[in-house]
N, C-alpha and C positions, 0 to 999 in steps of 0.2 A: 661892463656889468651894470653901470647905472641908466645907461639905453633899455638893456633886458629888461630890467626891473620896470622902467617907464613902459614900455609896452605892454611886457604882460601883466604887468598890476592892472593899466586898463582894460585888457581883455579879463583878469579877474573879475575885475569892478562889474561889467555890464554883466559875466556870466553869473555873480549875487543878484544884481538889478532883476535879470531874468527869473530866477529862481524863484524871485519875493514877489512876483507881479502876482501872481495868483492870489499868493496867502494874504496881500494886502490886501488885495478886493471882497475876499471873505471876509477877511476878521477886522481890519483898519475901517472897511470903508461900508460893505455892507452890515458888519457887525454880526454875523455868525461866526462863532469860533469852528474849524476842519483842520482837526491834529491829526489826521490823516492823511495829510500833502503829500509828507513825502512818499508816501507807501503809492499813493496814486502816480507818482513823479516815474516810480520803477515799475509800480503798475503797466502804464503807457511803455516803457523801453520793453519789459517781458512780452508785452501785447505785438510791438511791433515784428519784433524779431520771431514770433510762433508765427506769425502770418507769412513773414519772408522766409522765413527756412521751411517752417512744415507744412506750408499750405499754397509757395513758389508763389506768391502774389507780388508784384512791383515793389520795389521802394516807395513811390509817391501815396499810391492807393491806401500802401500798409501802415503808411504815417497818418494819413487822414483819417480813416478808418480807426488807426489807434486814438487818436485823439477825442474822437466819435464817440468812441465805446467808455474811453474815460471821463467823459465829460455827461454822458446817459450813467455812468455809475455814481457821478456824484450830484445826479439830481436825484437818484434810486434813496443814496446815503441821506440823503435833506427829506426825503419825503417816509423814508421806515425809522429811521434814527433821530434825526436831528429835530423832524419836527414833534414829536413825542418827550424833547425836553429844552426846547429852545428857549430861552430867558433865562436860564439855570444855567448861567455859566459856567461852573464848576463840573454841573453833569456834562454840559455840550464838550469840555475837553476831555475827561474819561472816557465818554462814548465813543468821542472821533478818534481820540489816540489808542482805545482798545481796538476798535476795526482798522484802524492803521496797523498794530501790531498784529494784529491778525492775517492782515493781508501778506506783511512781509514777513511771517514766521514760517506762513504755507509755501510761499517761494524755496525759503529755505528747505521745509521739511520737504516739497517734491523732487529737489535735489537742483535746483539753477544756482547753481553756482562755478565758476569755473572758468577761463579764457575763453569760451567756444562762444561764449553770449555776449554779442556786440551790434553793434550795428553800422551800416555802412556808412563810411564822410558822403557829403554831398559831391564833391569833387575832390580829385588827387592834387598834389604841388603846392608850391609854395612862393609865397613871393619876399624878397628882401626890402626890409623898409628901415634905412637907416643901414646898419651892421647885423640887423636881426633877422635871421627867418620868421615869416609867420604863416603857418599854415593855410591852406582855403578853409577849414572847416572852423576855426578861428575867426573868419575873417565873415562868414556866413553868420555866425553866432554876436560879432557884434554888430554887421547891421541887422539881423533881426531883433535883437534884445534895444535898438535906438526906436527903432518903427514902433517895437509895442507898448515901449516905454510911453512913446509921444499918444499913441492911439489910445493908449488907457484914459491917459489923462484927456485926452479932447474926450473919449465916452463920459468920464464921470462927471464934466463942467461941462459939455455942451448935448449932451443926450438927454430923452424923456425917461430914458430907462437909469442910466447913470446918476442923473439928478435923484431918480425915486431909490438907487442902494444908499446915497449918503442921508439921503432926508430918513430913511428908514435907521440906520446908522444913529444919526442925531439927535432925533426927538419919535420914537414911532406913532406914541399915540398922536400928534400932531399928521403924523403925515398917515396915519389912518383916518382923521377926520378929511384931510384932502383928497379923501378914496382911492387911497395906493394901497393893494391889497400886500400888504407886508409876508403873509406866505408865498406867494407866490414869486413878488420879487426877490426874497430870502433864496429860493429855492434856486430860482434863475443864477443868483449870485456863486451859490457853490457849483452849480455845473460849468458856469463861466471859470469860474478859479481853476475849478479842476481841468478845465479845457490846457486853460494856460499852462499848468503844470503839466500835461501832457506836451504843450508842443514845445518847454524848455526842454524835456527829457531826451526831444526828437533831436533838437539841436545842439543839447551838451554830448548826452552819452554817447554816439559819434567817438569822442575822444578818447575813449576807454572801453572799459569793457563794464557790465552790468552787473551791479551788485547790489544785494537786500541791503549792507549796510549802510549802503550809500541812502536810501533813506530817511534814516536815523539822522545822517551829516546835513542831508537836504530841508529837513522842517527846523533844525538847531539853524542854520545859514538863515532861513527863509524868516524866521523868529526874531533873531538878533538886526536883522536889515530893519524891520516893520518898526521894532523896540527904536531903537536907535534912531531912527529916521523921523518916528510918529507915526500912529497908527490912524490911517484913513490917507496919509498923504502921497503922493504921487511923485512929488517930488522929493520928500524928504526918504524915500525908499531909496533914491537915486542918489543923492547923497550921501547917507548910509553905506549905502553898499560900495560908495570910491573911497570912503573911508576906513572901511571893513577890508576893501575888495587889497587896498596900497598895504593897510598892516599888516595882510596875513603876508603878501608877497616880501616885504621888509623881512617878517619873521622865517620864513622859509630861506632866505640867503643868509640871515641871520643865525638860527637856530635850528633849522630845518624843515622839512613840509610836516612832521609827524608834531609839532604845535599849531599848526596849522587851525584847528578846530578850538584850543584855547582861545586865539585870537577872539572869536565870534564869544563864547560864554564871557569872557572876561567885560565885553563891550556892552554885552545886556545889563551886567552888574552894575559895569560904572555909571552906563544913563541910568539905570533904577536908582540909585545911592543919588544920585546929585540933579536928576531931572527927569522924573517919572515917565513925564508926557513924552518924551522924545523933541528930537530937534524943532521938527517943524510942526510935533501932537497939537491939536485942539483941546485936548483931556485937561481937567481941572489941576494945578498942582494942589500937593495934601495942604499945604497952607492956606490954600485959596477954599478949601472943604468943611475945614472947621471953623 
């Protein structure tokens, strides 16, 4: 049992990592708030699967292509929505979380729901490591979630583009006088995000079958990692999320899977209550404000 736990707690751990890369790059690191992650997360899995069942397109193509299309809708969302009320922070999360609910009310209301909507593993079998089975599509999921993890973070410290979401992030009117047009790389940043959340969804949902509320679970996961971790950090997402990723897995041998999701609300509380910024946040503590 405590082999199982150690393995898939870290297959947890990176499939949180995964989930949060997006939402960090928008909200932690570029500084647009997109409460409409997860709806885009299922977005991308509905997308793929209409292309592969009703339109007989490849697996490969139909993942790219999804990705494509979710990441064109969430420069669409930055350019009709986001930027008609960006610095309003309050409006930029009712906006993105009302067209997020919207997105996945429609799913609901056109009727996707049900076993039949899933999407295919990369590869069948499984290999044993230790006493444990672990799947291939497992084992796809965590080297892609190490690569993008690492590739984020060399984009935001060692890119001209990277550099220009955190300098936007940190100071904009500074980094508007250094001529980085702030809409533009705002924009850039949620289509990037949304990109990401598309190609976790390629690589999680695989494991199951697709479901609208599984977005609801996805931006709550994706929220509690950033909180916890610090918003803007790369690392501290990664962190986060093997700490997030071990307690839910603790709690489900413990209590079951169906606390599973406390795990993550209870985690945002506690960093809010006793360290606002997060572990590794730059953000001001309230002591340090007044």
């Amino acid at each position: 049992m405590l082999e199982v736990t150690i393995i898939y707690g870290f297959i947890n751990s990176v499939i949180l990592a995964l989930i949060a890369l997006g939402f960090s790059l928008n909200f932690g690191i570029s500084g647009v708030s997109n409460f409409a992650y997860g709806a885009l997360y299922i977005l991308s899995g509905y997308t793929a699967w209409i292309l592969i069942n009703k339109l007989s397109i490849p697996f490969l193509p139909a993942a790219i292509l999804s990705v494509l299309f979710t990441s064109a809708l969430g420069a669409a969302l930055y350019r009709l929505v986001l930027l008609r009320v960006r610095g309003l922070v309050i409006s930029e999360v009712i906006a993105t979380f009302g067209v997020g609910m919207a997105i996945l009310e429609l799913f609901r209301y056109l009727g996707f729901t049900g076993f039949e909507y899933s999407l295919p593993v990369f590869s069948d079998g499984s290999i044993l490591i230790g006493n444990t089975y672990v799947d291939h599509q497992r084992l796809w999921i965590v080297g892609a979630g190490i690569v993008l993890a690492a590739g984020l973070y060399l984009f935001t410290h060692h890119t001209r583009t990277g550099l220009a979401f955190r300098g936007i992030a940190q100071e904009e009117r500074t980094a508007l006088s250094l001529g980085i047009n702030s809409d533009r790389i705002a924009g850039f940043s949620v289509a990037f995000g949304s990109g990401l959340a598309a190609v976790a969804a390629i690589l999680i949902l695989p494991r199951g079958t697709i479901s609208v509320n599984e977005g609801y679970d996805v931006l709550i996961n994706a929220m509690a990692v950033c909180i916890v971790g610090g918003l803007g950090s790369t690392v501290g997402v990664v962190v986060a999320a093997f700490i997030i990723g071990y307690a839910q897995m603790i709690t489900d041998v413990v209590s079951g899977p169906h606390w599973r999701m406390i795990v993550s609300l209870v985690a945002i509380l506690v960093i809010l209550v006793f360290k606002p910024s997060g572990i590794f946040g730059k953000q001001k503590e309230l002591e340090e404000r007044i």
